[in-house]
N, CA and C of each residue as an Amber inpcrd file, in Angstrom:
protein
   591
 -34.2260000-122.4820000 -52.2640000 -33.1930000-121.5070000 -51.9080000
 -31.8240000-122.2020000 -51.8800000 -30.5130000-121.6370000 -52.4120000
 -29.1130000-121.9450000 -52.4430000 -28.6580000-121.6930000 -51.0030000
 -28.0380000-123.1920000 -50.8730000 -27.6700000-122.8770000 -49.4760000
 -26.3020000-122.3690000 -49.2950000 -26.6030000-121.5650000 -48.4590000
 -25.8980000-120.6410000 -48.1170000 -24.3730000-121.5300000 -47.4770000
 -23.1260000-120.7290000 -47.9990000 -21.7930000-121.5310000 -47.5840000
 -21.4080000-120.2560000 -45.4920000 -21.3380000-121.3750000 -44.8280000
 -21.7760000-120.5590000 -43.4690000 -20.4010000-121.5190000 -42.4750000
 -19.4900000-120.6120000 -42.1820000 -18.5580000-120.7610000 -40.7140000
 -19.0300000-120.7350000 -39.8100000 -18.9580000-121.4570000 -38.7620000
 -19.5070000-121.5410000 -37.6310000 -18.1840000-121.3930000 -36.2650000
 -18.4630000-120.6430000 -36.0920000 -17.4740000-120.1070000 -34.6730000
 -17.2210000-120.4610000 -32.8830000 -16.6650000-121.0830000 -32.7700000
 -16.8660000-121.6960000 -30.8820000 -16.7100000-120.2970000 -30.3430000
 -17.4400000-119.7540000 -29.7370000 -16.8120000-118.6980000 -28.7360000
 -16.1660000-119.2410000 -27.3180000 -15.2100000-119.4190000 -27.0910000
 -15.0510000-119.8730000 -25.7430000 -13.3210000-119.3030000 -24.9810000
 -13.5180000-117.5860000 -25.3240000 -12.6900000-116.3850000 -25.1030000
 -13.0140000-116.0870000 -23.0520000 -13.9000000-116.5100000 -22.8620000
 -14.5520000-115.3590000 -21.7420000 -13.6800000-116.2370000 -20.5290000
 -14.0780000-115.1590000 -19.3220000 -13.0920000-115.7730000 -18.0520000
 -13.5560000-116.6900000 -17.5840000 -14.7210000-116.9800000 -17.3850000
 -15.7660000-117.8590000 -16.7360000 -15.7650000-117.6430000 -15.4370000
 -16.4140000-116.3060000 -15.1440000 -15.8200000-115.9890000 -14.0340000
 -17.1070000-116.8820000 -13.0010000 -18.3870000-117.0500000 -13.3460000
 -19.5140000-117.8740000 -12.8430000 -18.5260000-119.5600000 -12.5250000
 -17.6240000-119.8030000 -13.2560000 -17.1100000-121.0080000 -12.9910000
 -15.8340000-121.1770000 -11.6900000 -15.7970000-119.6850000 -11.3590000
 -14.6430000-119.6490000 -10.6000000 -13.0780000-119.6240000 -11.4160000
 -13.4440000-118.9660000 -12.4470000 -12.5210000-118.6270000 -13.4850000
 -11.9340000-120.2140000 -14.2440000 -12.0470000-121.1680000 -14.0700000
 -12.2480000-122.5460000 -15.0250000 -12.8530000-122.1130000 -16.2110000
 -11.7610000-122.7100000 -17.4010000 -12.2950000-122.4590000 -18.5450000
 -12.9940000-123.3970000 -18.8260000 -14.7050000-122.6000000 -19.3700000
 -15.8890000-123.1220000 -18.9920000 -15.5070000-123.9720000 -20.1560000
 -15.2090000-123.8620000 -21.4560000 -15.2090000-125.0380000 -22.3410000
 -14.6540000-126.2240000 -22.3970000 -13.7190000-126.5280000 -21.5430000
 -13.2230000-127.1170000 -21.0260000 -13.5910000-128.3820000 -20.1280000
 -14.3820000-128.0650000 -19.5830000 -15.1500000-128.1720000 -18.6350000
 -15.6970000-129.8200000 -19.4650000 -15.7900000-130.5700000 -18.2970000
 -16.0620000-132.0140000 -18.4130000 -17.8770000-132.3110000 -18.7860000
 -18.8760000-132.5800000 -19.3030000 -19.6890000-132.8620000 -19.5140000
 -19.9550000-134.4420000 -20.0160000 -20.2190000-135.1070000 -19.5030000
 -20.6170000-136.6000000 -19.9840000 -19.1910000-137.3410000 -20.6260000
 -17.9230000-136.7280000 -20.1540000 -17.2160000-137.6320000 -20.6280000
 -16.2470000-136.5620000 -21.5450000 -16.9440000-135.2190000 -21.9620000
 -16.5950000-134.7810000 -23.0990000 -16.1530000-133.4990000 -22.9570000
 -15.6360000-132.2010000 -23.2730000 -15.5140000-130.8970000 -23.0780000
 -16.4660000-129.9200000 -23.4560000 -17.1500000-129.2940000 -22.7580000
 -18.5270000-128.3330000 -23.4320000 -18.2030000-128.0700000 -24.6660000
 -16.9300000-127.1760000 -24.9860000 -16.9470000-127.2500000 -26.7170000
 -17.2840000-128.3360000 -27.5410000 -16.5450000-129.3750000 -27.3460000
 -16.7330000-130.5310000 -27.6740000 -18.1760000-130.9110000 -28.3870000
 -19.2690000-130.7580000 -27.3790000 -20.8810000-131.2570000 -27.3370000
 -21.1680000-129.7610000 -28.2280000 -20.7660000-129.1470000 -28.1970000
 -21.2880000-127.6020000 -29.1450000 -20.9200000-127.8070000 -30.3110000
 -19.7240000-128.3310000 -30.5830000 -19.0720000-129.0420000 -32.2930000
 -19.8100000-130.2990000 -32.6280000 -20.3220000-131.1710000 -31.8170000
 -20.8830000-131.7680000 -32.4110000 -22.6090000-131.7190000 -32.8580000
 -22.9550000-130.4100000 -32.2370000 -24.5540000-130.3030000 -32.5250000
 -24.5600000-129.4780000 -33.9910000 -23.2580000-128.5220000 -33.9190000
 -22.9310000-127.4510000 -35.0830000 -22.3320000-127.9310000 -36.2410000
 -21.3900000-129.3240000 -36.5780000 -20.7440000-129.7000000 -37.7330000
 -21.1910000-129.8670000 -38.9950000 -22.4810000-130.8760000 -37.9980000
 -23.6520000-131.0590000 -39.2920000 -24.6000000-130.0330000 -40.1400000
 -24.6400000-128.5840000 -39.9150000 -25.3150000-128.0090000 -40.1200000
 -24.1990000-126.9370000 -40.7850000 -23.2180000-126.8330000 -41.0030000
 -22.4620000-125.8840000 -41.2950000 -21.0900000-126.5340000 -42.3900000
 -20.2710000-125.3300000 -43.0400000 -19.2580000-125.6740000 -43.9880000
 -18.1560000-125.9980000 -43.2520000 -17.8610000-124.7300000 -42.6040000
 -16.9160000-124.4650000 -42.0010000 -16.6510000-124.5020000 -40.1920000
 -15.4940000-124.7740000 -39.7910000 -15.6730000-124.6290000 -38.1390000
 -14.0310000-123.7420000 -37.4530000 -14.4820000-122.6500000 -36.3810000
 -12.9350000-122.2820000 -36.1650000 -13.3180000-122.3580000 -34.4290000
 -12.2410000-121.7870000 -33.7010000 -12.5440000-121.7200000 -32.0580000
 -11.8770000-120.4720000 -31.9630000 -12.9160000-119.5530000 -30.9450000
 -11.7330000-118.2350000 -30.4650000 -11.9050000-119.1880000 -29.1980000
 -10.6510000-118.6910000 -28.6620000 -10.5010000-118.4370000 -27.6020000
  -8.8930000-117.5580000 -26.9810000  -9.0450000-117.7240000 -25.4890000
  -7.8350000-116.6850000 -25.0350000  -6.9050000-116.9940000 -24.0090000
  -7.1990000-118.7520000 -23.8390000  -6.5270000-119.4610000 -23.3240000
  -6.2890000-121.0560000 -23.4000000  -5.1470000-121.6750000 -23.0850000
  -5.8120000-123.2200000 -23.2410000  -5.7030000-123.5150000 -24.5390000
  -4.6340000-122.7840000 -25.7140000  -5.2710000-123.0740000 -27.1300000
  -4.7390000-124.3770000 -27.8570000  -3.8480000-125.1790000 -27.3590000
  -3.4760000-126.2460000 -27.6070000  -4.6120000-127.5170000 -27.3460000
  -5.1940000-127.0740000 -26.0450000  -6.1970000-128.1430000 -25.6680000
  -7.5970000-127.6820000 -27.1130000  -7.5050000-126.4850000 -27.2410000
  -8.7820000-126.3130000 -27.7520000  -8.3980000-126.8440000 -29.0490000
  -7.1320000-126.5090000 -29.9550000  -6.3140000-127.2480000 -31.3770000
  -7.1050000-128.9280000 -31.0100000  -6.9040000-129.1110000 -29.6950000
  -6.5990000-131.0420000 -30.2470000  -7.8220000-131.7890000 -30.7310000
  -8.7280000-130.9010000 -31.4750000 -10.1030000-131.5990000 -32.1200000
  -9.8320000-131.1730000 -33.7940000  -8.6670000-130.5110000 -34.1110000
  -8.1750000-130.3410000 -35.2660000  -8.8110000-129.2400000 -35.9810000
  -9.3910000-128.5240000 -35.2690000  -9.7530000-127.1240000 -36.1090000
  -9.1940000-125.6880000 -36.0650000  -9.5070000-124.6630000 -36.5660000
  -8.2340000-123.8270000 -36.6330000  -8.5460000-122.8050000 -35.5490000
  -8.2100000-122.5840000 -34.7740000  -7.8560000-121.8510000 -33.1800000
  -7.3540000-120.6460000 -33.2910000  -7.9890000-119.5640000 -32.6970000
  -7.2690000-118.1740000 -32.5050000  -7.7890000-117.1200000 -31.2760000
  -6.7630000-116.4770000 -30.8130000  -7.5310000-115.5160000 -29.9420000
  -7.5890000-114.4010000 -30.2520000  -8.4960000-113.4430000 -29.4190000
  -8.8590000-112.3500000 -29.8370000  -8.1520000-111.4540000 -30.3340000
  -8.3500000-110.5180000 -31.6280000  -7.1630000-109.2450000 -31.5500000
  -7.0700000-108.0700000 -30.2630000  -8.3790000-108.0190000 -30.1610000
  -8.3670000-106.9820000 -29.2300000  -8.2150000-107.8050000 -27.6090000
  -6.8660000-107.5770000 -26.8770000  -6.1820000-108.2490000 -25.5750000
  -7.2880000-107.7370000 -24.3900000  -7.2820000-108.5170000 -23.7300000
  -8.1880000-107.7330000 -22.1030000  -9.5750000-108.7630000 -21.5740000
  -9.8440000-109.6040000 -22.4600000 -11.4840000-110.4510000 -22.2230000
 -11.9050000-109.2390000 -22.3500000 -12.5190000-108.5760000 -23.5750000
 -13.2320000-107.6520000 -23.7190000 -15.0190000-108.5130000 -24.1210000
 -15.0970000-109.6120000 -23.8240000 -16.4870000-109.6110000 -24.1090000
 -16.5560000-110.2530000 -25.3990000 -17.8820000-111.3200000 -25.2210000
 -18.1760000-111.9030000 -26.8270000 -17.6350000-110.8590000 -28.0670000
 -18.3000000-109.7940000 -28.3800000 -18.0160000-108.9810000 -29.7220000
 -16.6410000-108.8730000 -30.1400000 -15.8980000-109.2360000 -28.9090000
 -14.0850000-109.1580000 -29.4460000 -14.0650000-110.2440000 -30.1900000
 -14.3370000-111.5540000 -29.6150000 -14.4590000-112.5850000 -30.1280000
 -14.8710000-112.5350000 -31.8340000 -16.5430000-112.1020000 -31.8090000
 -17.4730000-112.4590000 -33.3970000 -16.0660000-110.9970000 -34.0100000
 -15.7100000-110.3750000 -33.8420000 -14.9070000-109.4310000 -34.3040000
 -13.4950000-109.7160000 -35.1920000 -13.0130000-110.6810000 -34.5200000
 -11.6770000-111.3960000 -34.5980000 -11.8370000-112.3730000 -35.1740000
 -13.5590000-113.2120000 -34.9500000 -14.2030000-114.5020000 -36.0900000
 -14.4520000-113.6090000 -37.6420000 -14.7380000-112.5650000 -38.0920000
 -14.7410000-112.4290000 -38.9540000 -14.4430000-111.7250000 -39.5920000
 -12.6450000-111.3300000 -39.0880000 -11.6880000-111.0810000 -39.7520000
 -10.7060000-112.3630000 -40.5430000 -11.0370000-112.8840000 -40.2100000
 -10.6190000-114.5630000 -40.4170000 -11.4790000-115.2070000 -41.3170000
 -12.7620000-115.1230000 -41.3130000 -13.6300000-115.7350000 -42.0040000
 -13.2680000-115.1860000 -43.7510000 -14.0020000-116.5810000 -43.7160000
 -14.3020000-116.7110000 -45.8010000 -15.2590000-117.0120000 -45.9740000
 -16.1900000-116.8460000 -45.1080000 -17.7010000-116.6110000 -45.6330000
 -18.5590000-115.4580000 -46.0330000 -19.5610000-115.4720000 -46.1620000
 -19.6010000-114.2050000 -45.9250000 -21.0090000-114.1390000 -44.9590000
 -21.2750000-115.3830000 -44.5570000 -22.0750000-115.6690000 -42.9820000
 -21.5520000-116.5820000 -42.3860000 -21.4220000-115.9950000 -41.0970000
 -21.1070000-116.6330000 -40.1020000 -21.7460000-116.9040000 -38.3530000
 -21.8350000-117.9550000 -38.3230000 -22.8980000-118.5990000 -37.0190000
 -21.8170000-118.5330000 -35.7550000 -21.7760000-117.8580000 -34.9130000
 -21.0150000-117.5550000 -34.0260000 -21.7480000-118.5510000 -32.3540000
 -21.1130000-119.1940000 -31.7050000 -21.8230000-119.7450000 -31.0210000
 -21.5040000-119.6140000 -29.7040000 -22.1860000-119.4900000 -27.9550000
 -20.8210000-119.9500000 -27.2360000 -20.7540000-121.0070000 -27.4810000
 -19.5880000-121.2210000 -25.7790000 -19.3100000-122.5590000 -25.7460000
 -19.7980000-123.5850000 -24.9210000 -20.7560000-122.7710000 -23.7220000
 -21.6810000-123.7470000 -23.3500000 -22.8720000-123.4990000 -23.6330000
 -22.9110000-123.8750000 -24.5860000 -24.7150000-124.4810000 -24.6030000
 -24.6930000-126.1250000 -25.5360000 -24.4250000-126.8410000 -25.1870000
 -24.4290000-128.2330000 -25.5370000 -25.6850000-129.1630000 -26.4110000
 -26.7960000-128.0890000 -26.0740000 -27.7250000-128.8330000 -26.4600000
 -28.5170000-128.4000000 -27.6120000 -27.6890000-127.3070000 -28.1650000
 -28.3480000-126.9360000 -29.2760000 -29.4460000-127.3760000 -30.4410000
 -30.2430000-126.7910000 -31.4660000 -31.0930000-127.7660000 -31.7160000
 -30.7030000-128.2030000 -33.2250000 -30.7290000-129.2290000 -33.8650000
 -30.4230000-129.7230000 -35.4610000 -31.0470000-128.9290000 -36.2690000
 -31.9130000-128.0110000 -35.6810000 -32.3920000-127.0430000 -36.7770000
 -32.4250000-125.7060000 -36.4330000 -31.2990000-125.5350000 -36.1920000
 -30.9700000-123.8650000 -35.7450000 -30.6520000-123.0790000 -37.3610000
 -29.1070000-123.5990000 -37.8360000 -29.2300000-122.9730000 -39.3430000
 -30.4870000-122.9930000 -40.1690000 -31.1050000-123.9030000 -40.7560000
 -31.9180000-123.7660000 -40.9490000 -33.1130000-122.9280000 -41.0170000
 -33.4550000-122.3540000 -39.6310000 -34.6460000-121.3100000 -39.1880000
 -33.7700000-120.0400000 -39.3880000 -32.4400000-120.1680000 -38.6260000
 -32.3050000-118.7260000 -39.1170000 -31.7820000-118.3040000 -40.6620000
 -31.4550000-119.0280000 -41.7480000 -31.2270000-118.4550000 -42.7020000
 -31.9130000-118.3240000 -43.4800000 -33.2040000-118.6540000 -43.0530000
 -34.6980000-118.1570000 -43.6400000 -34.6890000-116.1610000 -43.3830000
 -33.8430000-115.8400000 -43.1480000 -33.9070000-114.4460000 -42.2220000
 -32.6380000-113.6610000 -43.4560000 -31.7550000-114.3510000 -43.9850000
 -30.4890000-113.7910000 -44.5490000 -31.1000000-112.8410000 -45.4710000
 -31.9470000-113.2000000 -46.3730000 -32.3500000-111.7180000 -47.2940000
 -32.4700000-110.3930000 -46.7290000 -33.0170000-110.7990000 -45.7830000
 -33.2910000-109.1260000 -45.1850000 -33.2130000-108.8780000 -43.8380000
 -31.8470000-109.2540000 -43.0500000 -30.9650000-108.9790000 -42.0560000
 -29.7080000-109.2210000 -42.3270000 -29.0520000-108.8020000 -41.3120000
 -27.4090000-108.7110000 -41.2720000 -27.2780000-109.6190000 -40.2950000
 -27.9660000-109.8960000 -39.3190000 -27.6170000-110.4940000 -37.5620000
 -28.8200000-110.9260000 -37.5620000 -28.6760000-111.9870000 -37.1380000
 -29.9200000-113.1530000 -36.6910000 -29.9400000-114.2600000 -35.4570000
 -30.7040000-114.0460000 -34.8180000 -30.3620000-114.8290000 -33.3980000
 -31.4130000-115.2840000 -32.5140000 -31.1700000-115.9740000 -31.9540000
 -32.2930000-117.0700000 -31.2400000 -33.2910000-116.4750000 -30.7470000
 -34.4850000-116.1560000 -30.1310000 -35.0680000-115.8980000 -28.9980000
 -36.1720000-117.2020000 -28.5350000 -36.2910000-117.6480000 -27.0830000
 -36.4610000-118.8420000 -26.7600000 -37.7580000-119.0630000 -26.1200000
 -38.4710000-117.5160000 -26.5280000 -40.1170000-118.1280000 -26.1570000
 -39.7380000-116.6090000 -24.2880000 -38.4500000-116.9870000 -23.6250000
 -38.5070000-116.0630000 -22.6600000 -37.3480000-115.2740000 -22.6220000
 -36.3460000-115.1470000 -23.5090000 -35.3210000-114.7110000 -23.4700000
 -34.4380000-114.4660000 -24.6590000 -33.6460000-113.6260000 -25.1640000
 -32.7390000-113.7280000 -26.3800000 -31.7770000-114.2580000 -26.0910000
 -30.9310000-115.0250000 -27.2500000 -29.8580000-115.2640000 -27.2560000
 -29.0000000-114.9940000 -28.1770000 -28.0930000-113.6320000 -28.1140000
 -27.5850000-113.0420000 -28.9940000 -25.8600000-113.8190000 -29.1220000
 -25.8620000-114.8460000 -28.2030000 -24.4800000-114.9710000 -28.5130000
 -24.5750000-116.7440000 -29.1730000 -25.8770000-116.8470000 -29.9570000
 -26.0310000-117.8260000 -30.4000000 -26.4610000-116.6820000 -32.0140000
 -25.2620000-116.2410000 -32.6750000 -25.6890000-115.5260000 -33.6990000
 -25.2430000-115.6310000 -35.3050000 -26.0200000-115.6790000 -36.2120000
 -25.6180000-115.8320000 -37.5760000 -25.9590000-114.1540000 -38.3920000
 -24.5180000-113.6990000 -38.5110000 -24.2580000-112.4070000 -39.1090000
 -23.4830000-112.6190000 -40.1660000 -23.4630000-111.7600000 -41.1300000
 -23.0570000-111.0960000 -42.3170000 -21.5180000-110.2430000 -41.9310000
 -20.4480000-111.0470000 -43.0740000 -19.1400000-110.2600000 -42.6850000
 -19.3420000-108.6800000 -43.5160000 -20.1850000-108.2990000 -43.4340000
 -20.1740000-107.1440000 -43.9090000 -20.3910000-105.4640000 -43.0450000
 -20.8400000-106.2950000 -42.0450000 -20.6840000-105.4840000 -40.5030000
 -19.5290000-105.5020000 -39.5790000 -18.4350000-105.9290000 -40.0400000
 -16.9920000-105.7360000 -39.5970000 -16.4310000-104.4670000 -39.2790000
 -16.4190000-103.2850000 -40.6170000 -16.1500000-101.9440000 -39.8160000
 -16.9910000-101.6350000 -39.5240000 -18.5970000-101.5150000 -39.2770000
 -18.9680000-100.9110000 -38.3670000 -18.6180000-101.8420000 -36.6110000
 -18.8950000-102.6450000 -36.6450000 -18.2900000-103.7060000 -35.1700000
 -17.2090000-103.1610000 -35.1910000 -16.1590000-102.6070000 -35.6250000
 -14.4210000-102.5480000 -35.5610000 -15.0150000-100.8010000 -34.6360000
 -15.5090000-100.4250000 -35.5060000 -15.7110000 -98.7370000 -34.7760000
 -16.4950000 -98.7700000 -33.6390000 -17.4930000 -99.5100000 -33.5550000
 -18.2060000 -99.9400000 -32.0930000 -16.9840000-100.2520000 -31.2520000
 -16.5610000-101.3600000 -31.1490000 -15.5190000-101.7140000 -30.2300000
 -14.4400000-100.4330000 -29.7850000 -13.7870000 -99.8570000 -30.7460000
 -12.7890000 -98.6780000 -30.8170000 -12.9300000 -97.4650000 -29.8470000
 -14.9580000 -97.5440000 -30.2810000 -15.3990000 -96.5110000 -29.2990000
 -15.5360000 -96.9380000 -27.6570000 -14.7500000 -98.0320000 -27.0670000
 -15.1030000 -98.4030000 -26.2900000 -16.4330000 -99.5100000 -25.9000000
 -17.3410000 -99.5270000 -26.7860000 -18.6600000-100.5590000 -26.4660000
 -18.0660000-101.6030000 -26.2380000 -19.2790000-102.2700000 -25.4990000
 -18.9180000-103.9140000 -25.3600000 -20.1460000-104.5660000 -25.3310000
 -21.5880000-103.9700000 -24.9740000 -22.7170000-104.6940000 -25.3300000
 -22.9890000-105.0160000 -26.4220000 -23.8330000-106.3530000 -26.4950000
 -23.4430000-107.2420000 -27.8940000 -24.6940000-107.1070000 -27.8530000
 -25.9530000-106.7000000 -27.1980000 -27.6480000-106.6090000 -27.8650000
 -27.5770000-104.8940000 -27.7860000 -26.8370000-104.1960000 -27.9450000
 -26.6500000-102.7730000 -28.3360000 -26.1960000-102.4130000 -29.4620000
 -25.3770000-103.4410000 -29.7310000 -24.7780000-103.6710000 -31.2040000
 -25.8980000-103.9460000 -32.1820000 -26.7410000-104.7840000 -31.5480000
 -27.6690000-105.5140000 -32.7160000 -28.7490000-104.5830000 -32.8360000
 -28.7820000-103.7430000 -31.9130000 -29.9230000-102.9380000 -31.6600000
 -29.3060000-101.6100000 -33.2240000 -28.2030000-101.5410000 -33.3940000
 -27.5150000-100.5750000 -34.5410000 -27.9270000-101.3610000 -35.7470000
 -27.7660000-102.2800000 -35.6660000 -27.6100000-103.0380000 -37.0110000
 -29.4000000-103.6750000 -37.8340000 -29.2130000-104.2600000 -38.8090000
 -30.5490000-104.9490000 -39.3710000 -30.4440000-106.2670000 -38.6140000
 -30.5250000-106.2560000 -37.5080000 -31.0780000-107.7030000 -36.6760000
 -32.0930000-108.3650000 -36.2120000 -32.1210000-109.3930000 -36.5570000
 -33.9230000-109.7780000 -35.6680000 -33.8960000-111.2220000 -35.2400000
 -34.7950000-111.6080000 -34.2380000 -34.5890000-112.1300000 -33.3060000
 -35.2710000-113.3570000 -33.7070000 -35.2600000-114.7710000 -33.7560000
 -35.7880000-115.7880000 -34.7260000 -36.7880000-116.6400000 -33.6620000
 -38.1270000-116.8900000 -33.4130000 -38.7650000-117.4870000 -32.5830000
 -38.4900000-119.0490000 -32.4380000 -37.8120000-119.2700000 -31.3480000
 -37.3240000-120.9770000 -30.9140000 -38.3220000-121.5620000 -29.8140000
 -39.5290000-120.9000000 -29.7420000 -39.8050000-120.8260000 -28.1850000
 -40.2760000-122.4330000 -28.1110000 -40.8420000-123.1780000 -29.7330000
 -40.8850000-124.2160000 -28.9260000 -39.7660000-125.1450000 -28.5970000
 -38.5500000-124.8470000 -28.7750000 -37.3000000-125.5130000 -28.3420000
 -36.4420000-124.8490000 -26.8960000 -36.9300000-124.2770000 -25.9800000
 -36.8350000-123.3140000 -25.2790000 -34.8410000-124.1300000 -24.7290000
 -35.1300000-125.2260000 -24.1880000 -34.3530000-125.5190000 -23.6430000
 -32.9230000-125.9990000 -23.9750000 -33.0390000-126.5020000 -25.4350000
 -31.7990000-126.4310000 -26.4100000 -30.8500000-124.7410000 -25.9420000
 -31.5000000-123.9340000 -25.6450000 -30.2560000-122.9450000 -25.5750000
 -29.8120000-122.6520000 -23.8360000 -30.5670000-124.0160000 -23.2880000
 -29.4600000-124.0700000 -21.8940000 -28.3150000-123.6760000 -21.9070000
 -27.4680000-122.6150000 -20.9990000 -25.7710000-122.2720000 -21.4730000
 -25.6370000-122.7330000 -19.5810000 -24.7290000-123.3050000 -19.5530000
 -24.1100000-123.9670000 -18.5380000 -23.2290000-122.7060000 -17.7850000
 -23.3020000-122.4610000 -16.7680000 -22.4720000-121.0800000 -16.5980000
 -22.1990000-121.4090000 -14.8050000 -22.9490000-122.7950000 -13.9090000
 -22.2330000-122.5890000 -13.0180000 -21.8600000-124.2320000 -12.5600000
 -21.3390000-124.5450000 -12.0590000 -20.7460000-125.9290000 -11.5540000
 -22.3700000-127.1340000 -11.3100000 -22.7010000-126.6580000 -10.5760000
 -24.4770000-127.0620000 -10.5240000 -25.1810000-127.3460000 -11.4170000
 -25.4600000-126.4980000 -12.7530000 -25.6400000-126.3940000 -13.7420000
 -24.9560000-127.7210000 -14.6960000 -23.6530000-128.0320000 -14.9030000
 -23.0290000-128.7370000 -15.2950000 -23.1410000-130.1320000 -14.5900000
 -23.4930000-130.4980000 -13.3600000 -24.0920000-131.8180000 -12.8610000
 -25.5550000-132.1480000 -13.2500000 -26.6590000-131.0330000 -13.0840000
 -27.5900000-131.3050000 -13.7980000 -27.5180000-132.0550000 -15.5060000
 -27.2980000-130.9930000 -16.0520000 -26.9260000-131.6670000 -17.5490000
 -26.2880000-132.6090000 -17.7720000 -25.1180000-133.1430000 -16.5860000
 -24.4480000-134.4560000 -17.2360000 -25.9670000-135.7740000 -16.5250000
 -26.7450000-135.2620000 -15.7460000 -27.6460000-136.3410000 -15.6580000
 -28.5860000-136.4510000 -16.3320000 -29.0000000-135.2230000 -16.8960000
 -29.9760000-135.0800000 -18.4970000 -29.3060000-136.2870000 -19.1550000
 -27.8090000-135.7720000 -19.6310000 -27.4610000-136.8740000 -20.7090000
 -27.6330000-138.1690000 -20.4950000 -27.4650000-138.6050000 -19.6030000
 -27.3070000-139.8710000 -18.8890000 -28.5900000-140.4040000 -19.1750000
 -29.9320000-139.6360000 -18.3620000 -31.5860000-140.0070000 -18.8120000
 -31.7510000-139.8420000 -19.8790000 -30.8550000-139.6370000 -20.8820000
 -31.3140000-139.5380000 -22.3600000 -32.9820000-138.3490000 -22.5320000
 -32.4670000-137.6450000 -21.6320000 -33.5670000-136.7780000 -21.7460000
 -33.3290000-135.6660000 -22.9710000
């Protein structure tokens, strides 16, 4: 199979409001910024790399990739984000990621673009849970996402629930899609790294 030419997207738009409103990407991990550890699990596996976000965008620029925030103003939720990623995009798939989950696995593209023939949206599920904001979609669902949003929506597994999406079995990697979401959380994992666990 021709591999597929695929952008890969930081999501790291949201308030963090679990962080006490600290922008979670930001956020110190082993030395490094959660985006940071998310660009480096995603570089190797992809063409392209951009960052939304909706604040902070100078700090998020200083790893040299191209930075933007949402069109639609308010923290309306991941889908503003993949919305605004692929109006921008020149792919015509794109791997949308947040920004904390650090531990992603080296073979995420891979499994899911075994799925591109016959879906639009493709996304993790981890053995106990989905993870829709770990997603590789088709820019070809733009106006319908543009009219979802318009109408007010903001659920992003309601969206997928419209679309040709399906859900890719990770379960034996369950823990690669750890997303860091409270201060606690983020001391644990910097001692993972540390045990080289």
């Amino acid at each position: 199979m021709e591999k597929l030419p695929i952008t890969a997207i930081i999501l790291a738009g949201g308030q963090s409001n679990r962080m006490n409103g600290v922008d979670k990407g930001l956020m110190l991990l082993a030395g490094k910024p959660l985006f940071q550890h998310v660009i480096n699990r995603i570089k190797p596996q992809v063409d392209l790399l951009m960052v939304n976000c909706n604040r902070h965008v100078d700090q998020y620029h200083s790893l040299g990739y191209p930075v933007f925030c949402d069109d639609l103003k308010g923290f309306l939720g991941p889908l503003s984000g993949i919305y605004s990623g692929l109006l921008r995009s020149t792919t015509t798939w794109n791997l949308f990621v947040s920004c904390d989950t650090p531990f992603l696995p080296n073979d995420l593209i891979v499994r899911l673009v075994k799925f591109t023939a016959t879906h639009q949206a493709i996304y993790p599920f981890d053995g106990g849970k989905d993870h829709p904001t770990i997603l590789l979609i088709n820019k070809s669902i733009t106006p319908q996402l543009k009219n979802y949003l318009e109408e007010g929506n903001r659920k992003l597994m309601l969206f997928l629930q419209q679309i040709n999406s399906i859900a890719v079995d990770f379960s034996d990697k369950p823990a690669s899609f750890t997303n860091i979401n409270t201060v606690e959380m983020l001391e644990s994992a910097s001692f993972a790294i540390k045990a080289n666990i």
